[in-house]
N, C-alpha and C positions, 0 to 999 in steps of 0.2 A: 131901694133895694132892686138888685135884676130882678130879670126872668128869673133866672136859676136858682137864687139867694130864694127866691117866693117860692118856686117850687121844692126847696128842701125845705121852708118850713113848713110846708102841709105834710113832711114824711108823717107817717101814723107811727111810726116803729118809734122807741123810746132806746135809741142807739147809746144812752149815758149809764144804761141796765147793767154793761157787760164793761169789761176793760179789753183795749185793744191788743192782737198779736202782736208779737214783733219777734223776728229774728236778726239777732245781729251781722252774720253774715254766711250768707247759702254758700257759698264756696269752699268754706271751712267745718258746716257740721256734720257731725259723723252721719252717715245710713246705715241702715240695717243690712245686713249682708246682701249682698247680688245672688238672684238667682234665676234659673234659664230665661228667656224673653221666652211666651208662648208664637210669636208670631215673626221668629228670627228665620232669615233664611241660613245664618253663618255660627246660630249657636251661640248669640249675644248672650253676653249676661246686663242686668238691669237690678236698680235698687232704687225706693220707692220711699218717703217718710212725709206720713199725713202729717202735716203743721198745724191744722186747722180745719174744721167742720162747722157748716151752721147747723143751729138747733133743727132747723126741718130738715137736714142732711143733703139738701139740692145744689150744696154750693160745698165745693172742697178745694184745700189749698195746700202744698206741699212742694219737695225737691224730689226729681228724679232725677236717676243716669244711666246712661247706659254704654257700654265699649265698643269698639269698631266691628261695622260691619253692616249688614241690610236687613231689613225687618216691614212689614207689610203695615199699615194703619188704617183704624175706620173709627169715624168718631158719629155711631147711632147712637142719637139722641141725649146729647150733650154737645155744648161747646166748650170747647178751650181755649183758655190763650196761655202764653208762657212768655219768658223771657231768658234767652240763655245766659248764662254766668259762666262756662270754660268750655271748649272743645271747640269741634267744629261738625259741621253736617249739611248735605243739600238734602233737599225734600222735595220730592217729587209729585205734583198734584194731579189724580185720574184725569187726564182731557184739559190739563190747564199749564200753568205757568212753575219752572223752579225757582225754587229760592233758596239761597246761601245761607247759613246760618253759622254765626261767630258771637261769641260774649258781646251782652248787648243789643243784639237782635230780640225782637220781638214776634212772635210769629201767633197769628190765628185761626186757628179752626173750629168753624162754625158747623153746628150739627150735621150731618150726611156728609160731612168730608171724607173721603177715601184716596190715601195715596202711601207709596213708600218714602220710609228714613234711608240714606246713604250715610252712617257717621263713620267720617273721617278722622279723629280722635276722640275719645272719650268725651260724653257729653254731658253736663247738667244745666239745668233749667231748673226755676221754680215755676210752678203751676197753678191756673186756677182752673176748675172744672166748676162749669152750672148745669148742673143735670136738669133738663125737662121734664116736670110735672105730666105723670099719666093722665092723659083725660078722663075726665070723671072723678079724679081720686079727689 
Protein backbone atom coordinates (compact mmCIF):
# COMPACT_ATOMS: atom_id res chain seq x y z
CA UNK A 1 0.00 0.00 0.00
CA UNK A 2 1.42 3.76 -0.56
CA UNK A 3 1.93 6.47 1.65
CA UNK A 4 -1.32 7.87 0.82
CA UNK A 5 -3.39 4.49 0.44
CA UNK A 6 -2.04 4.25 4.53
CA UNK A 7 -2.85 7.51 5.17
CA UNK A 8 -6.53 7.36 4.25
CA UNK A 9 -6.90 4.22 6.02
CA UNK A 10 -6.26 5.74 9.34
CA UNK A 11 -9.20 8.49 8.30
CA UNK A 12 -11.30 8.39 11.79
CA UNK A 13 -14.37 9.61 9.71
CA UNK A 14 -16.60 6.65 8.67
CA UNK A 15 -17.21 8.35 4.97
CA UNK A 16 -19.69 5.00 3.98
CA UNK A 17 -22.40 6.95 6.74
CA UNK A 18 -23.58 9.36 4.10
CA UNK A 19 -24.23 8.95 0.27
CA UNK A 20 -22.22 11.08 -2.13
CA UNK A 21 -23.48 14.52 -3.94
CA UNK A 22 -23.52 14.63 -7.49
CA UNK A 23 -24.61 17.01 -9.84
CA UNK A 24 -25.08 16.24 -13.21
CA UNK A 25 -24.33 19.11 -14.91
CA UNK A 26 -23.45 22.97 -13.35
CA UNK A 27 -24.01 24.48 -16.62
CA UNK A 28 -27.42 23.54 -17.03
CA UNK A 29 -29.06 23.83 -13.41
CA UNK A 30 -31.53 26.31 -12.82
CA UNK A 31 -30.46 29.33 -9.85
CA UNK A 32 -32.42 31.00 -7.81
CA UNK A 33 -33.02 34.39 -9.06
CA UNK A 34 -29.87 37.08 -9.40
CA UNK A 35 -29.98 39.68 -7.16
CA UNK A 36 -27.86 43.03 -6.60
CA UNK A 37 -23.94 41.81 -6.00
CA UNK A 38 -23.26 43.79 -2.52
CA UNK A 39 -19.75 44.64 -3.68
CA UNK A 40 -20.51 45.56 -7.53
CA UNK A 41 -19.01 48.58 -8.66
CA UNK A 42 -21.45 48.51 -12.27
CA UNK A 43 -24.68 47.13 -10.36
CA UNK A 44 -23.99 43.24 -11.22
CA UNK A 45 -26.37 41.11 -10.53
CA UNK A 46 -25.23 37.49 -9.07
CA UNK A 47 -27.16 34.04 -8.15
CA UNK A 48 -25.90 31.68 -5.75
CA UNK A 49 -27.30 27.86 -5.14
CA UNK A 50 -25.90 25.79 -2.07
CA UNK A 51 -25.38 22.10 -3.47
CA UNK A 52 -24.02 21.01 -0.54
CA UNK A 53 -22.97 21.52 3.32
CA UNK A 54 -20.96 19.47 5.78
CA UNK A 55 -22.61 18.49 9.00
CA UNK A 56 -20.08 21.02 10.90
CA UNK A 57 -21.10 23.62 8.15
CA UNK A 58 -17.12 24.59 7.53
CA UNK A 59 -17.08 23.23 4.26
CA UNK A 60 -19.73 24.54 1.48
CA UNK A 61 -20.18 23.76 -2.00
CA UNK A 62 -22.40 25.25 -4.77
CA UNK A 63 -22.89 27.27 -8.31
CA UNK A 64 -22.45 30.79 -8.69
CA UNK A 65 -22.81 33.55 -11.40
CA UNK A 66 -22.70 36.51 -12.00
CA UNK A 67 -23.01 39.20 -15.28
CA UNK A 68 -20.61 41.64 -16.76
CA UNK A 69 -18.89 44.05 -15.09
CA UNK A 70 -16.60 44.85 -11.78
CA UNK A 71 -16.92 43.96 -8.35
CA UNK A 72 -14.36 44.20 -5.29
CA UNK A 73 -13.50 40.58 -3.44
CA UNK A 74 -12.02 39.65 0.15
CA UNK A 75 -11.91 36.26 1.05
CA UNK A 76 -11.45 36.73 5.47
CA UNK A 77 -11.25 33.71 6.71
CA UNK A 78 -12.18 31.09 4.31
CA UNK A 79 -10.63 29.69 1.36
CA UNK A 80 -11.94 28.94 -2.00
CA UNK A 81 -11.36 27.22 -4.87
CA UNK A 82 -13.76 27.08 -7.94
CA UNK A 83 -13.64 25.97 -11.24
CA UNK A 84 -15.34 28.00 -14.02
CA UNK A 85 -17.93 26.07 -16.33
CA UNK A 86 -19.05 29.33 -19.07
CA UNK A 87 -18.14 33.04 -19.23
CA UNK A 88 -15.06 34.62 -19.05
CA UNK A 89 -13.26 37.04 -16.44
CA UNK A 90 -9.78 38.39 -15.26
CA UNK A 91 -9.09 38.75 -11.65
CA UNK A 92 -7.09 40.94 -10.32
CA UNK A 93 -4.88 40.13 -7.10
CA UNK A 94 -4.10 43.18 -4.37
CA UNK A 95 -0.01 43.57 -5.07
CA UNK A 96 0.13 40.29 -7.28
CA UNK A 97 -0.43 38.63 -10.46
CA UNK A 98 -3.67 38.53 -13.08
CA UNK A 99 -5.29 35.77 -14.24
CA UNK A 100 -7.57 34.96 -17.09
CA UNK A 101 -10.41 33.08 -16.52
CA UNK A 102 -12.38 30.72 -19.21
CA UNK A 103 -14.53 27.39 -18.75
CA UNK A 104 -12.21 25.12 -17.31
CA UNK A 105 -9.92 27.18 -15.33
CA UNK A 106 -9.41 26.69 -11.92
CA UNK A 107 -8.78 29.40 -9.69
CA UNK A 108 -7.71 29.58 -5.82
CA UNK A 109 -8.15 31.77 -3.00
CA UNK A 110 -6.64 31.16 -0.04
CA UNK A 111 -7.85 32.96 3.16
CA UNK A 112 -6.81 36.96 3.26
CA UNK A 113 -7.09 37.01 -0.46
CA UNK A 114 -8.30 40.53 -1.49
CA UNK A 115 -8.65 41.62 -5.19
CA UNK A 116 -11.16 42.65 -7.93
CA UNK A 117 -13.47 40.36 -10.55
CA UNK A 118 -13.37 42.01 -14.35
CA UNK A 119 -16.33 39.69 -15.99
CA UNK A 120 -16.09 39.87 -19.31
CA UNK A 121 -19.28 37.68 -20.07
CA UNK A 122 -21.52 36.18 -17.72
CA UNK A 123 -19.90 33.95 -15.48
CA UNK A 124 -20.40 30.47 -13.54
CA UNK A 125 -18.28 28.37 -11.48
CA UNK A 126 -18.93 25.82 -9.15
CA UNK A 127 -17.47 26.44 -5.59
CA UNK A 128 -16.03 24.99 -2.63
CA UNK A 129 -15.76 27.14 0.42
CA UNK A 130 -13.71 25.84 3.92
CA UNK A 131 -14.59 28.19 6.28
CA UNK A 132 -11.85 28.47 9.16
CA UNK A 133 -12.79 27.17 12.52
CA UNK A 134 -12.74 30.12 15.22
CA UNK A 135 -10.14 29.65 17.79
CA UNK A 136 -11.23 28.32 20.76
CA UNK A 137 -14.68 27.11 19.44
Amino acid sequence: MSSAGAERSRCPVDTTATAPFWLADASTVVLPPALPKPTSVDGQLEATLTTWESADGLVEVGVWECGPGRFTAVRDGYDEICQVVSGSATVYTEGGADVELRPGSTLVMPAGWRGTWQVHETIRKVYLVRTHAAVGA
